[in-house]
C-alpha positions in Angstrom: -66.6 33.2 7.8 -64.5 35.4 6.2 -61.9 34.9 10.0 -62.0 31.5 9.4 -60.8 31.8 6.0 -58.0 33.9 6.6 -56.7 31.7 9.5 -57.4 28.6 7.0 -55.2 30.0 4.5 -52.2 31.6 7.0 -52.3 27.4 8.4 -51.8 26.7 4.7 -48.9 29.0 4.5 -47.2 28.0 7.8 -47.3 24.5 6.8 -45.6 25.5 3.1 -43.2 27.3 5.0 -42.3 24.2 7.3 -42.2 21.9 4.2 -39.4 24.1 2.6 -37.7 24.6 5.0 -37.5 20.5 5.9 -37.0 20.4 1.8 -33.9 22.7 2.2 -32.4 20.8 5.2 -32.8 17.3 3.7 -31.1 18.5 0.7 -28.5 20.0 2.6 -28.0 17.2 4.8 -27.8 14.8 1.6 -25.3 17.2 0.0 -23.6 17.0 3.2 -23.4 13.3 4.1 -22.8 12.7 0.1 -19.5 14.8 0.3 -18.6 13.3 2.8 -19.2 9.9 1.8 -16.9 10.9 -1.6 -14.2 12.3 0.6 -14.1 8.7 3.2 -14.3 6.6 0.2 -11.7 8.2 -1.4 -9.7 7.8 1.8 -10.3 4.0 2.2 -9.0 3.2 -1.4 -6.0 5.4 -1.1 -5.2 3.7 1.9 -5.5 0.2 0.3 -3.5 1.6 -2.6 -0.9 1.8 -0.6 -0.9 -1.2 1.3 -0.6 -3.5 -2.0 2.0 -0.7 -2.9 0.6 0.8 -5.9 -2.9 1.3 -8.0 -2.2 -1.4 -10.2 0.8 -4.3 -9.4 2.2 -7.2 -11.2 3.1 -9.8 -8.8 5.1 -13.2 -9.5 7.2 -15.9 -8.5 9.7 -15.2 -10.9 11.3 -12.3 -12.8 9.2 -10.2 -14.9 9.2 -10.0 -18.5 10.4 -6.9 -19.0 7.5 -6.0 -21.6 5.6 -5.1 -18.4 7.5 -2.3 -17.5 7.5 -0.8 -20.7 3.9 -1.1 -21.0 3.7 0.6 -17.2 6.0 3.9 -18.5 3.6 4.0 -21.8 0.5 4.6 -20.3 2.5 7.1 -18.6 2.5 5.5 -15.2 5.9 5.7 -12.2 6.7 2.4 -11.3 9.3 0.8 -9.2 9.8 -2.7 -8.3 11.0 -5.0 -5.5 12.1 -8.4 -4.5 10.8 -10.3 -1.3 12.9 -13.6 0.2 13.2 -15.3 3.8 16.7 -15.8 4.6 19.1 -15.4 7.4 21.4 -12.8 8.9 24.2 -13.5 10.4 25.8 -11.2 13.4 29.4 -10.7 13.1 32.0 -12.9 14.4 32.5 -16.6 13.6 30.1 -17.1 16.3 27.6 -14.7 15.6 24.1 -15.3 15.9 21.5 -16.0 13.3 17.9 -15.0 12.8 15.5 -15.6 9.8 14.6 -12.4 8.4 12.9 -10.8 5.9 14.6 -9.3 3.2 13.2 -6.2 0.9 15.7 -5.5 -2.3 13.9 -2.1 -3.2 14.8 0.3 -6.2 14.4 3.7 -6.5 11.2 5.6 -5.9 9.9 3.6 -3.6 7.4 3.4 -2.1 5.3 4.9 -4.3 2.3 5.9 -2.3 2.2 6.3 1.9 5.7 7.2 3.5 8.2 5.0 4.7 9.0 6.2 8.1 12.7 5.6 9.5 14.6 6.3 12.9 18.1 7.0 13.5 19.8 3.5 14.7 20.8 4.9 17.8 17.3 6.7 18.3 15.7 9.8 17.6 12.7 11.0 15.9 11.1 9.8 12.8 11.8 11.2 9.3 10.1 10.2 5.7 12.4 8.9 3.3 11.7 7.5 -0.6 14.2 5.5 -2.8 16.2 2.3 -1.4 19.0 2.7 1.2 22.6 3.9 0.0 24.6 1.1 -1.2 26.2 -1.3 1.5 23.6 -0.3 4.5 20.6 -1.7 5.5 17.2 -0.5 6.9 15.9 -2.9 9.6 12.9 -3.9 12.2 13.7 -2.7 15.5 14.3 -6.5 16.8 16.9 -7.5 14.1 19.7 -5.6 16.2 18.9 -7.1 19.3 18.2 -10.5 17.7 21.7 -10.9 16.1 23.7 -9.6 19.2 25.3 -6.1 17.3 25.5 -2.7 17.6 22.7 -0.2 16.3 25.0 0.0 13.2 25.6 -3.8 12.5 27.3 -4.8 10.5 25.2 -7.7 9.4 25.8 -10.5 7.2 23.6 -11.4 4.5 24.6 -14.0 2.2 28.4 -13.2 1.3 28.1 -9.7 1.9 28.2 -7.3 5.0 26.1 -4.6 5.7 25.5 -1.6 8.1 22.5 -1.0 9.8 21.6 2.8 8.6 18.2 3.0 9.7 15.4 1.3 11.7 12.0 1.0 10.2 9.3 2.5 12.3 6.5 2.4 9.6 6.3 0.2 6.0 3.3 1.3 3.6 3.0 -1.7 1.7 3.6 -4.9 4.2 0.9 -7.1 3.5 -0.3 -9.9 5.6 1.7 -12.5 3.8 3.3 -15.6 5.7 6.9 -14.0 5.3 6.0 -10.7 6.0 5.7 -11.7 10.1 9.9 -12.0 9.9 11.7 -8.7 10.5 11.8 -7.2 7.6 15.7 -5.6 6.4 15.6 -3.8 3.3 18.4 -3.1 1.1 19.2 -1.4 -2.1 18.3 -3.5 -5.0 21.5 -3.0 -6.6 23.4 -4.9 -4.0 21.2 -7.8 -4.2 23.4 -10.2 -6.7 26.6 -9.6 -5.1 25.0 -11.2 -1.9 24.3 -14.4 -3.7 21.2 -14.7 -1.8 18.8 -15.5 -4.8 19.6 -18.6 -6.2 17.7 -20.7 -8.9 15.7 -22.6 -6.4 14.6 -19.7 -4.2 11.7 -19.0 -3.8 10.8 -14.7 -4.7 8.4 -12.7 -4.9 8.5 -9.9 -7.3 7.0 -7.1 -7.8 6.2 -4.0 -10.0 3.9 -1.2 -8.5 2.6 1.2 -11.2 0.7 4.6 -9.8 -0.6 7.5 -11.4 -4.3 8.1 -13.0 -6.5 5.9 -12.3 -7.9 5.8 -15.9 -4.2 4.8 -17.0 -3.4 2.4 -14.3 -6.7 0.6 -14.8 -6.1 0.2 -18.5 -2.1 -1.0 -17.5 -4.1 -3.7 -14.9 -6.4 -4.4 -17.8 -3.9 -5.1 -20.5 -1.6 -6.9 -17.8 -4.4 -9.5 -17.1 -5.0 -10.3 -21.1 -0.9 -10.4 -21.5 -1.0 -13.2 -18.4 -3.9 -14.9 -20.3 -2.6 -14.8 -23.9 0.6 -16.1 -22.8 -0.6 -18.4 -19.9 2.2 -16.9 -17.8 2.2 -18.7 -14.2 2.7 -17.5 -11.3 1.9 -14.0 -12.7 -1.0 -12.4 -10.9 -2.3 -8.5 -10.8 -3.7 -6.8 -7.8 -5.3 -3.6 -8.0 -7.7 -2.1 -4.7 -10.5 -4.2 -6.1 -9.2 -7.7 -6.2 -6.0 -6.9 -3.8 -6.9 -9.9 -1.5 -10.0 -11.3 0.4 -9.9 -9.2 3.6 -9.2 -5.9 1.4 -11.8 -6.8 -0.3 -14.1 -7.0 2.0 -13.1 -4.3 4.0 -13.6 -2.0 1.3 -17.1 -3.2 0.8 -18.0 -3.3 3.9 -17.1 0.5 4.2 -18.6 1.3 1.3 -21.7 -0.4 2.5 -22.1 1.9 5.7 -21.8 4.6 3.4 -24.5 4.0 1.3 -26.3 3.1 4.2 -25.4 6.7 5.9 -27.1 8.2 2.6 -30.2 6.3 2.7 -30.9 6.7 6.4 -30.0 10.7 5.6 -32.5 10.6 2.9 -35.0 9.2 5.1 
């Protein structure tokens, strides 16, 4: 009786042993897959940050007030801002070749998240660069050379003013889906853009002004952006932050963060 007992009771043990030890692996493995989940999630809305170009951006048709701005560098936040149009370049020569294009006016420190990745315009490797090209050059798509007929180096016409190619764009952090974002894109400083004469009251612009930094103090900027749009009924004025930065960011981002809390359930099973 007394065998029986003792075999009872080292079962008992065993199977205490076995339940820790599963206890200590599904905690592990919850730890585990929740550290991971952190760490991909993370990823995913740093990498929409920087496709709308910033954690919190003002977007509109027309120039912004310039009260934004200073409400951007008061919640302590780096900004920069940019100006998107269609128009053509012209190759040189009284003959020379047009092609709708693009155009980026940037300012410096930009971008302000990812890396804008340029090549030499007679080839080479790649190299990072921030801030807008020097004045009088251009950075381009690898097409717009070919496109207008010109050397690596231009020159190029826009508007009333002439430009050398100084770059070709292998990589852009922030080029959205839009409509005029499938043109070849040629950026230029934004400090050259009125002596082009390109922007005229009629065209049509998009501006915008990217603010990064916390995420505490660009979600307040995004906040007190919205209510400024509403208690002024600006139009035309819109912000985009990761959440709300367009339908298919969106729902990429909850799709991904779907998987993730399936991962953690299916874990915990």
């Amino acid at each position: 009786m007394r065998t029986w007992s003792l075999v009872g009771r080292d079962l008992r043990a065993a199977e205490l042993r076995l339940m820790w030890l599963a206890l200590v692996l599904a905690t592990a493995a919850l730890s585990t897959v929740g550290f991971l989940a952190q760490r991909l999630d993370a990823g995913l809305k740093r990498d929409a940050a920087q496709l709308i170009g910033g954690q919190a951006v003002v977007q509109s048709d027309h120039p912004l007030p310039s009260v934004f701005l200073r409400q951007a560098h008061d919640d302590g936040l780096q900004t920069t801002q940019t100006a998107v149009f269609a128009s053509m370049a012209v190759g040189p020569g009284a003959q020379g070749r047009t092609h709708l294009v693009a155009v980026k006016a940037v300012e410096p420190g930009y971008p302000l998240l990812g890396r804008l990745m340029l090549r030499p315009p007679a080839g080479g490797g790649e190299a990072a660069m921030r801030g807008p090209p020097r004045p009088g050059t251009v950075w381009v798509d690898p097409s717009v050379a070919a496109q207008l007929d010109v050397p690596p180096q231009g020159p190029i016409m826009l508007g009333t003013r002439s430009f050398r190619i100084a770059g070709v764009i292998a990589r852009e952090p922030d080029r959205g889906a839009g409509f005029i974002n499938f043109a070849p894109r040629v950026m230029m400083n934004a400090a050259d853009l009125p002596s082009t004469g390109l922007i005229q009251p009629a065209s049509r612009v998009t501006y915008r002004l990217a603010a990064a930094g916390e995420p505490a103090a660009a979600a307040r900027f995004a906040d007190w952006a919205r209510a400024r749009i509403r208690a002024q009924s600006l139009r035309g004025v819109r912000v985009l932050t990761v959440a709300d930065g367009g339908p298919e960011l969106g729902q990429n981002l909850q799709r991904g963060s779907g998987f993730l809390q399936l991962v953690s359930m299916l874990t915990a099973l």
